[in-house]
Steps between C-alpha positions, in 0.01 A plus 500: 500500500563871561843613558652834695798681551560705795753744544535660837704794584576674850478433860425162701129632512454472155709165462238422749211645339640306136472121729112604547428605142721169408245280719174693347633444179576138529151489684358593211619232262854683406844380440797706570771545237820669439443613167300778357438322175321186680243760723211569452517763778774698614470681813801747616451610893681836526722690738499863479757630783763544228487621143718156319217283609235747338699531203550089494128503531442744169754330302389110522118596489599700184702195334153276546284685283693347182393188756116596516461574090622153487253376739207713537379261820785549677441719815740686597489677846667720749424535911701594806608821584573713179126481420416653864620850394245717308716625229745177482139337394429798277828457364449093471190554354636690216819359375398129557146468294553136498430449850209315586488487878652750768416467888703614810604372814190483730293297243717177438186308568277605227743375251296244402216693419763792364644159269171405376367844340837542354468160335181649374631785294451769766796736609515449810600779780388495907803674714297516890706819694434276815461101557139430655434310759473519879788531810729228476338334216689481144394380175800230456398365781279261316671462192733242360852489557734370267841549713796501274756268778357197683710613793511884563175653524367905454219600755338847475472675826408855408446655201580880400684788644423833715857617524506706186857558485519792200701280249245175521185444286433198677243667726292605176492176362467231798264711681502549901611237718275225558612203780348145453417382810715256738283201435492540138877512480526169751239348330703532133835413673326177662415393160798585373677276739275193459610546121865416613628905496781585689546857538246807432596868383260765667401738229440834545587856405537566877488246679564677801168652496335190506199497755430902484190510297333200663252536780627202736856562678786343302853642373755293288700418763221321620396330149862365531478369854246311380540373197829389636274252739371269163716202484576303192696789305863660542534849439303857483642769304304858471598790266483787441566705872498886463720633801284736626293164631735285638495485837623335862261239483603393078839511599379217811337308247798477272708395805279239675270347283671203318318486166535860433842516232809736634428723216351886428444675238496820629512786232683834553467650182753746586786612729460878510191636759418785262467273211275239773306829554420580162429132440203478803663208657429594838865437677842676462822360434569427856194381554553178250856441669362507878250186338777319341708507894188387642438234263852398502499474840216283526557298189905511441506232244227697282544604149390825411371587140388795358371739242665823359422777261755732308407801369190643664400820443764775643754205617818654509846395503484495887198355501609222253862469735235467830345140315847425433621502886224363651534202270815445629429593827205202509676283319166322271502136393324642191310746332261597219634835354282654282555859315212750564234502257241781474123345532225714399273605788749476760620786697846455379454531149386841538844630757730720306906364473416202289801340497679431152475129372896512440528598850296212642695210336827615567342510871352159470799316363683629780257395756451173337912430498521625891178246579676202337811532630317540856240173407864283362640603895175427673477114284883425576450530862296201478747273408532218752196593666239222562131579333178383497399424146180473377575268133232676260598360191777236275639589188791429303749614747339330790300597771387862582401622820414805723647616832286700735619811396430460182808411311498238234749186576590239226605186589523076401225305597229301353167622381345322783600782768301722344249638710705398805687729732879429536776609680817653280807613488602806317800436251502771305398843450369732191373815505150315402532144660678283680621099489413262765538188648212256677616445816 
């Protein structure tokens, strides 16, 4: 028996991608495993939006080839993203010799060929610049699936990105957007509910732009209304939104259709409209607040998440003050702060006013402390409330479930609720989680 390891890095696409490379695998007579030693092919699926990942990449794949001398059969491989960009693979190519196979993101489904002609002795490289196949068709969407929870599910609904925003590579290496069509999503979520699943994630880059590229007349509002028809399941979450997409009739769907969660992630990036500007985003600083009244108008119980960046190009203090206030100003349940990172062959790599790394992480620490003291506010406010729970998991400490919007709830209970949807109430507050109580 064969054994792999598989180490994936990045976004919910590629965890996504990494559960349909784990069901080829296992279709093909592998065994997963959790140590390096035991495999007899490790496969790392890559992120490139930031530079730690990349550098996470170069430093494990380096520590393997002590691994490969050892065992000359052992394949070692890399796919994903980092392998989409020309001189990344250039780069790849010459400072990891002992790399038998590297393929990208739109050919997941020639792995087992790929697999086979590595096993052979042949290095291995096929990176496609686009995935091939007709409107509304995708590769995956015969492939295996080896889902990684019995109870929360991932379902692609477009793939890539045609915003272009100057500090994202993700464009270059996912290719333009692509929408599945509406009865390939409802046929996958059928399936997934005769399985016993009880709430799906809609994947996409956009999801907003959903429907665009496809000949028949559909939107994601739409998709939602009805997907949110199919009976046997609980809940529908979707991420990620861009801003510039959302409108009157997403903000109906989140308000009247019962399995879609009270949550959005809807990223902002930054508070400062100059800084917006030079990031492509398409919307200003008052732009993004009008959306959050009309969302909290129609949906006042919602939780808001978000993503931020400090230290683009030519922010300046004002600039960095601007993300500051309208943090406060929208109050966010949470957020994913990240510090600007140049990526080569993006616009923003080449702007002048690079802003010093010193500079940036005495920024993000103090974004990071404002955010957590804002997320601690947001969780205590919760306390005595009344929630619906769906119980995901028992461990040591009891039960653990999931509220609608998204927060994580431990409680006591017996491994037998899980899976079940309870009602709760709130105890106790963290910044991260809260305590419950089955009602």
């Amino acid at each position: 028996m064969k054994h792999f390891y598989l180490k994936t890095m990045g976004c919910q696409m590629n965890d996504h991608d990494s559960e349909v490379i784990t069901g080829i695998l296992l279709s093909l007579g592998y065994q997963p495993t959790e140590s390096v030693e035991k495999a007899d092919f490790i496969l790392y699926n890559t992120c490139c939006v930031r530079e730690n990942p990349e550098r996470k990449v170069y430093g494990h794949i380096s520590a393997f080839r002590r691994l490969k001398e050892q065992h000359p059969e052992l394949v070692i491989g890399i796919c994903g993203c980092m392998p989409q960009q020309p001189q990344e693979l250039e780069t790849m190519l010459k400072r990891l010799p002992h790399v038998d196979l590297i393929f990208g993101t739109h050919n997941i489904h020639r792995l087992p060929e790929l697999l086979n002609r590595a096993t052979s002795g042949e290095r291995v490289v096929e990176i496609w610049d686009e995935a091939q196949y007709g409107e509304g068709q995708d590769f995956r969407d015969q492939l295996p699936v080896q889902r990684t929870s019995k109870l929360k599910a991932f379902v692609n609904i477009i793939y890539g990105c045609t915003n272009f925003c100057t500090y994202c590579i993700v464009p270059y290496v996912r290719g333009r957007e692509h929408s599945r069509t509406p009865d390939s999503i409802r046929g996958d979520i059928l399936d997934l509910v005769a399985e016993g699943y009880k709430e799906v994630t809609l994947l996409g880059q956009n999801v907003n732009a959903y429907g665009k590229d496809l000949s028949e007349k559909t939107s994601f509002s739409s998709l939602l209304e009805d997907l949110n028809t199919i009976p046997g399941f609980a809940r529908i979450r979707f991420t990620t939104s861009h801003p510039r997409d959302v409108g009157a009739d997403l903000i109906g769907a989140l308000a009247s259709l019962e399995k879609v969660c009270e949550h959005l992630h809807l990223p902002v990036q930054a508070g400062s409209s100059r800084i917006l500007k030079r990031m492509n985003r398409g919307y200003t600083r008052d732009d993004y607040l009008r959306l959050v009244d009309q969302v909290r108008q129609a949906v006042p119980e919602i939780s808001l998440t978000t993503d931020l960046i400090v230290g683009f190009p030519g922010e300046t203090d004002q600039d960095f003050q601007d993300t500051l206030s309208l943090v406060r100003e929208v109050g966010f349940d949470s957020a994913f702060t990240f510090i600007y990172s140049p990526r080569e062959g993006t616009p923003a790599a080449r702007l002048p006013d690079q802003i010093p790394e010193d500079l940036k992480k005495e920024r993000i620490y103090e974004l990071i402390e404002l955010q957590n003291a804002i997320s601690d506010a947001q969780m205590q406010k919760l306390v005595g409330s009344t929630q619906e729970l769906l119980v995901e998991g028992h461990g040591k400490s009891g039960l653990v479930g999931r509220t609608r919007t998204n927060r994580q709830v431990y409680l006591e209970g017996t491994e037998d609720l899980v899976g079940s949807l309870v009602s709760a109430e709130i105890t106790q507050a963290s910044t991260w989680s809260l305590q419950g109580r089955i009602l």
